[in-house]
C-alpha positions as CSV (number, residue, x, y, z in Angstrom):
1,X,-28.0,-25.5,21.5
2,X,-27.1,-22.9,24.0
3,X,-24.8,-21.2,20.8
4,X,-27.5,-21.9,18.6
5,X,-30.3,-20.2,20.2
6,X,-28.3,-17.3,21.0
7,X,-27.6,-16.6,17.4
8,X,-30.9,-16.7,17.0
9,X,-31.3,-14.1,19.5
10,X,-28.6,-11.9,18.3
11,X,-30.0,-12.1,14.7
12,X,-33.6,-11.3,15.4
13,X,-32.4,-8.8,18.1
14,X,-29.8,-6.8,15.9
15,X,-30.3,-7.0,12.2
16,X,-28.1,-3.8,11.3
17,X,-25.2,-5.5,13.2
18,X,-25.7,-8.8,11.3
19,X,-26.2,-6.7,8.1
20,X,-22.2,-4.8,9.4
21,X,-20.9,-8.7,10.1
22,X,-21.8,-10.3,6.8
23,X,-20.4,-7.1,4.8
24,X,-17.2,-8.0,7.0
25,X,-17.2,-11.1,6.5
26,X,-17.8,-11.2,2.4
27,X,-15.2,-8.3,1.9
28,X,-12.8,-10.5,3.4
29,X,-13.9,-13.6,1.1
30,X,-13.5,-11.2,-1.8
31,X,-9.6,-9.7,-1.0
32,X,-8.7,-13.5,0.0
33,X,-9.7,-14.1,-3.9
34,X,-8.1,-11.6,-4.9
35,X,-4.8,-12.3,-3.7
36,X,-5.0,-15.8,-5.1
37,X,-5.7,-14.5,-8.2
38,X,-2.8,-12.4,-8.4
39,X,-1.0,-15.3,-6.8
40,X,-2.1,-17.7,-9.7
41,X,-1.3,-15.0,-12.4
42,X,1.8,-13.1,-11.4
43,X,3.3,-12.5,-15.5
44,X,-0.4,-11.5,-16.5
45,X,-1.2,-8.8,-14.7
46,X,-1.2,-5.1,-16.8
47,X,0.8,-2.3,-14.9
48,X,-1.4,0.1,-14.7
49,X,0.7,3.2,-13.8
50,X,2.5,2.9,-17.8
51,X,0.2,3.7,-20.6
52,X,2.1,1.2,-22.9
53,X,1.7,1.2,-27.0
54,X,-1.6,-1.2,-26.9
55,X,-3.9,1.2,-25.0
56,X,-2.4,4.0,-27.5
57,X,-3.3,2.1,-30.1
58,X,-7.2,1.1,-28.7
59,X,-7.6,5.0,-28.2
60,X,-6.4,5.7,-32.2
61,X,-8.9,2.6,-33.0
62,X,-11.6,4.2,-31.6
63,X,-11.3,7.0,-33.5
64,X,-13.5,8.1,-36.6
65,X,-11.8,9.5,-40.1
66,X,-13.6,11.3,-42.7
67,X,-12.3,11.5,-45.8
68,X,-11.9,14.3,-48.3
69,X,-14.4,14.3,-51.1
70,X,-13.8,13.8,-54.8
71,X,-12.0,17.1,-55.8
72,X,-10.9,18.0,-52.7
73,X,-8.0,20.4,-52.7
74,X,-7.1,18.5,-49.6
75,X,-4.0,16.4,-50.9
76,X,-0.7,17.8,-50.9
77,X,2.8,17.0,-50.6
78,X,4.9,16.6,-47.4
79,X,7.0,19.2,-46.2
80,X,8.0,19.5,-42.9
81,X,9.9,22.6,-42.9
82,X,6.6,24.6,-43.8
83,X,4.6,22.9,-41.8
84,X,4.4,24.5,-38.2
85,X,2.6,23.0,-34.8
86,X,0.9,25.1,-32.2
87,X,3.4,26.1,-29.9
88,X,3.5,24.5,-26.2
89,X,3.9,26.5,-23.1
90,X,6.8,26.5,-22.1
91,X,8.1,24.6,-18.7
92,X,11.2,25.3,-16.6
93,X,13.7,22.0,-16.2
94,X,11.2,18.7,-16.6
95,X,12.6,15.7,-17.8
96,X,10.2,14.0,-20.4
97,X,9.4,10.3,-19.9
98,X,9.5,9.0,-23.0
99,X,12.0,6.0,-24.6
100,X,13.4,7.6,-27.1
101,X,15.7,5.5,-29.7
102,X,18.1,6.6,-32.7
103,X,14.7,7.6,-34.9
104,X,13.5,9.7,-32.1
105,X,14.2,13.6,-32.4
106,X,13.9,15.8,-29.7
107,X,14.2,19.3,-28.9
108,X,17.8,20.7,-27.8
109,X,16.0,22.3,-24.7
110,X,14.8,20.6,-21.6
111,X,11.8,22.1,-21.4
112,X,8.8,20.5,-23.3
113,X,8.4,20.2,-27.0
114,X,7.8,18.5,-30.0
115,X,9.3,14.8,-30.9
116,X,9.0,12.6,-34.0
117,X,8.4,8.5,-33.7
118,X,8.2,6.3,-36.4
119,X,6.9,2.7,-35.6
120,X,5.5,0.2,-37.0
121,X,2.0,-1.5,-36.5
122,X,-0.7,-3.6,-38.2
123,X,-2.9,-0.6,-39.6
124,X,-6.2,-1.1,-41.4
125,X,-8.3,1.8,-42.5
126,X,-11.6,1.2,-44.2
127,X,-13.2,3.7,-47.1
128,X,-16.5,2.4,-47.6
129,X,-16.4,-0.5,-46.0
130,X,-12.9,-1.7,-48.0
131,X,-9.4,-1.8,-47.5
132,X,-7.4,1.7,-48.1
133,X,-4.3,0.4,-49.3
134,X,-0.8,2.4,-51.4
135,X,-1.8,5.5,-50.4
136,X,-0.3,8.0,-47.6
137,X,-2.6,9.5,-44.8
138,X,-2.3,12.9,-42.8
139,X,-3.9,14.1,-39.7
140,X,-3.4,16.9,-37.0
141,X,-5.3,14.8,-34.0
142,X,-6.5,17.3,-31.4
143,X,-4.9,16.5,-27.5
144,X,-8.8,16.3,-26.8
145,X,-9.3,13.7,-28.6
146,X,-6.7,11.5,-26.4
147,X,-8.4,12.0,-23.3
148,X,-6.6,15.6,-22.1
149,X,-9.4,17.8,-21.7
150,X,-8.8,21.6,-22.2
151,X,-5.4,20.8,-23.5
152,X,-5.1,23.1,-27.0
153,X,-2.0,20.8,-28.4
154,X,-2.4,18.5,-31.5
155,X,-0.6,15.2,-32.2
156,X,0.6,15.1,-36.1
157,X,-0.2,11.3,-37.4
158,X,1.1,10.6,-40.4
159,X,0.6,6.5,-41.8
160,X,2.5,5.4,-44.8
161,X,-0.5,2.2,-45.7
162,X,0.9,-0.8,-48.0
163,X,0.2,-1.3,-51.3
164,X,-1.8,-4.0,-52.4
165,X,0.9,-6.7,-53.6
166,X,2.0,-6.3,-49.3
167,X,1.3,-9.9,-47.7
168,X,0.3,-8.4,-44.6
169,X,-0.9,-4.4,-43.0
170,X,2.3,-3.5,-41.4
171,X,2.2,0.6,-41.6
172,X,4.7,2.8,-41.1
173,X,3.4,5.3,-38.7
174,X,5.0,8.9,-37.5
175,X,4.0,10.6,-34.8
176,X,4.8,14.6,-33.9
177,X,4.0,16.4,-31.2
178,X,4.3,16.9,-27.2
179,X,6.0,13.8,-25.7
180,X,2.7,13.4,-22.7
181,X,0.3,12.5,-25.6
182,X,3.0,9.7,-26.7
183,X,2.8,6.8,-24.8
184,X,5.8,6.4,-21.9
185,X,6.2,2.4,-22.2
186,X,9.3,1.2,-21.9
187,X,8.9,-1.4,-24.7
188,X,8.2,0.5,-27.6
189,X,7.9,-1.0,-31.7
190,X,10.1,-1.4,-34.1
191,X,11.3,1.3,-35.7
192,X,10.5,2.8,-39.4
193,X,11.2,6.2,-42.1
194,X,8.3,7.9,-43.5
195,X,9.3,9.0,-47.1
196,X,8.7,12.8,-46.8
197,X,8.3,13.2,-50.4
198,X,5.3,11.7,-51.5
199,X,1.7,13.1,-51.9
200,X,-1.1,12.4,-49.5
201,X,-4.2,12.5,-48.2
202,X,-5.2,14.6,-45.4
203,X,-8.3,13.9,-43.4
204,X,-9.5,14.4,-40.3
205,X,-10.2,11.8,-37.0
206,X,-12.6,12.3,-34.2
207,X,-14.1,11.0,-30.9
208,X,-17.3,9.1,-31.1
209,X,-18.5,12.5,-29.4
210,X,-17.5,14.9,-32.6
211,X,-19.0,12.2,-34.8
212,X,-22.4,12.1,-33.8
213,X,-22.8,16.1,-34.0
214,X,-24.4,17.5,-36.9
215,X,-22.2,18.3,-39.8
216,X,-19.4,15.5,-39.3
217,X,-18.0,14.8,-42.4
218,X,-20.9,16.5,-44.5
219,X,-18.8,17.3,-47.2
220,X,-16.8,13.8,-47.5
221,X,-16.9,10.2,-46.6
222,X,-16.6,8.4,-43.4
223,X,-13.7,5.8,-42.5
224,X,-12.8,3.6,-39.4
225,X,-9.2,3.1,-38.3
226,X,-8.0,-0.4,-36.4
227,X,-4.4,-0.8,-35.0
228,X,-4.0,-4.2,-34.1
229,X,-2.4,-5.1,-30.5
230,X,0.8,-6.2,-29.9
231,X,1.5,-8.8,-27.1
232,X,5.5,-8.1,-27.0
233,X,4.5,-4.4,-25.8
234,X,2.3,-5.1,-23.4
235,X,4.1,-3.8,-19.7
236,X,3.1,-6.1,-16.6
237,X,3.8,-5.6,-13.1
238,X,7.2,-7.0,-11.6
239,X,6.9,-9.9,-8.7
240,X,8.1,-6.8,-6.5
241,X,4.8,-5.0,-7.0
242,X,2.7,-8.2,-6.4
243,X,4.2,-9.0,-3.8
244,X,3.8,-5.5,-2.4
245,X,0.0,-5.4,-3.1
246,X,-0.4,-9.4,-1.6
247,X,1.4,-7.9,1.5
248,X,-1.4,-5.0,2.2
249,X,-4.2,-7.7,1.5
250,X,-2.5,-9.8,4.1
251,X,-2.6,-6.9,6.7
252,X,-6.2,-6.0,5.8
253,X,-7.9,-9.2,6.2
254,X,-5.7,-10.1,9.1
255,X,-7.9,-6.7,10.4
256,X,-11.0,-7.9,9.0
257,X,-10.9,-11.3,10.8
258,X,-9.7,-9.9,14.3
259,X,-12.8,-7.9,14.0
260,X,-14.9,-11.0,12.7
261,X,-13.8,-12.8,15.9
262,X,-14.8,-9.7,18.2
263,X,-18.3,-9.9,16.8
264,X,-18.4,-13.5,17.8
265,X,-16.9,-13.3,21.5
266,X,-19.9,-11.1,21.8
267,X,-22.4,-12.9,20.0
268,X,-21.4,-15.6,22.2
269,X,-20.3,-14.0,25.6
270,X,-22.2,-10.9,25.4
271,X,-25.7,-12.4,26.0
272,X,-25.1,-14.1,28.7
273,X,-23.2,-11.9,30.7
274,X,-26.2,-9.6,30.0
275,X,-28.7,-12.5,31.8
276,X,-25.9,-12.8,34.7
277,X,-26.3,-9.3,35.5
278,X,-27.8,-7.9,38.9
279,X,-31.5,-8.2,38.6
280,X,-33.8,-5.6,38.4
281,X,-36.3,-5.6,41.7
282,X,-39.8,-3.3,41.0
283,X,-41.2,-1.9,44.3
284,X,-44.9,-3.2,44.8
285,X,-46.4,0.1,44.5
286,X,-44.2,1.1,41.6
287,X,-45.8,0.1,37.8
288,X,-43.6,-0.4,35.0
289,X,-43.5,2.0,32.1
290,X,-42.5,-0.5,30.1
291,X,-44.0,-4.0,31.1
């Protein structure tokens, strides 16, 4: 009862240092959860240091594409040698995280440049609201448009679609262009050619942000673009990692509940030592300030 009645005390006596003990307390709860968690799903947790394929491929999907109108002058043919890209500053001796495999061209330099990937993915693009199928599509995607703000490059995509009789929307897709805009998973897709040869279409992609000004796609028709996820390129974090993250939420709520058992040796011991104290004796001819 004693206990009792001096929580009672404490509570009605000290409301901002209940308020500090319950934040404690639930932040505690909450990083104990958390560690099970992690515990309970070690092979499913995304690294999120890597931006792996998938996320590249959400970011493309969320893009718009507007479409040349009828009589367009806009489709061409392919040729790379005439074609040039803006030109990247140049940077002294850095080594560019990207898995490169025998499809993968890259400068002779090693400063920064441009580098070609081919890869394959489950593309479809929709004219109209159908299916654009046996036809070739070419962009020059701003770096603005990728999330790098300021940043004056452009990414060249290039998707080869299937033709109609194709059981399924694998695309062949090249990319060109600075290797930082490329995603620097380890896991990367399987491998295709582009045929170099063949006409297409340009058109032009854009953030939700360049779609809704004035003037987007006046002149032509608007498209959507989905890439399909792949589970196979997905990048977790290693055991190593989980542990290491499990380890500081051990050493952080062992701090949380010393402090939680401070609060209490004083909610418990603090009053009463308080009452045990010498007592305060007022002169006869003295009058409190305070009665």
């Amino acid at each position: 009862m004693a206990v009792c009645s001096s929580f009672r005390e404490f509570v009605g006596s000290k409301p901002p240092l209940v308020v500090f003990f319950s934040s404690i307390a639930i932040f505690a709860l909450t990083l104990v959860s958390v560690s099970l968690y992690l515990q309970s799903h070690k092979t499913e947790i995304l690294n999120p240091d890597i931006k792996d394929w998938n996320s590249f491929y959400s970011t493309l999907s969320s893009l718009e594409i507007c479409f040349p109108a009828r009589g367009s002058s806009k489709v061409s043919k392919m040729n790379r040698s005439r074609r040039e890209l803006p030109r990247e500053p140049k940077i002294e001796s850095v080594t560019l995280p990207v898995s490169v495999d025998s499809n993968t061209t890259i400068g002779t330099n090693s400063t920064q440049s441009n580098i070609t990937v081919s890869v394959l993915a489950d593309v479809q693009v929709l004219k109209a609201r159908r299916h654009l199928v046996g036809t070739t599509l070419h962009t020059l995607l701003p770096a603005k448009h990728l999330g790098f703000k300021g940043d004056m490059n452009v990414l060249e995509v290039t998707l080869e679609l299937p033709s109609k009789f194709a059981k399924n929307w694998t695309t062949c897709v090249m990319f060109t262009g600075p290797a930082y805009l490329l995603p620097d998973s380890p896991v990367t897709p399987a491998n295709c050619s582009v045929a170099t040869n063949k006409e297409h279409v340009e058109v032009d992609m854009g953030g939700a942000w360049l779609t809704e000004r004035e003037g987007w796609c006046e002149d032509g028709m608007e498209g959507s673009l989905m890439i399909a996820p792949q589970d196979e390129l997905n990048v977790y974090l290693s055991e190593g990692d989980i542990t290491l993250i499990q380890l500081h939420i051990l050493y952080t709520t062992v701090l949380l509940c010393v402090t939680l058992v401070l609060v209490l040796l004083y909610l418990v011991c603090g009053r009463r030592c308080c009452l045990r104290g010498p007592a305060v004796v007022v002169a006869a001819d003295k009058v409190p300030l305070n009665p």
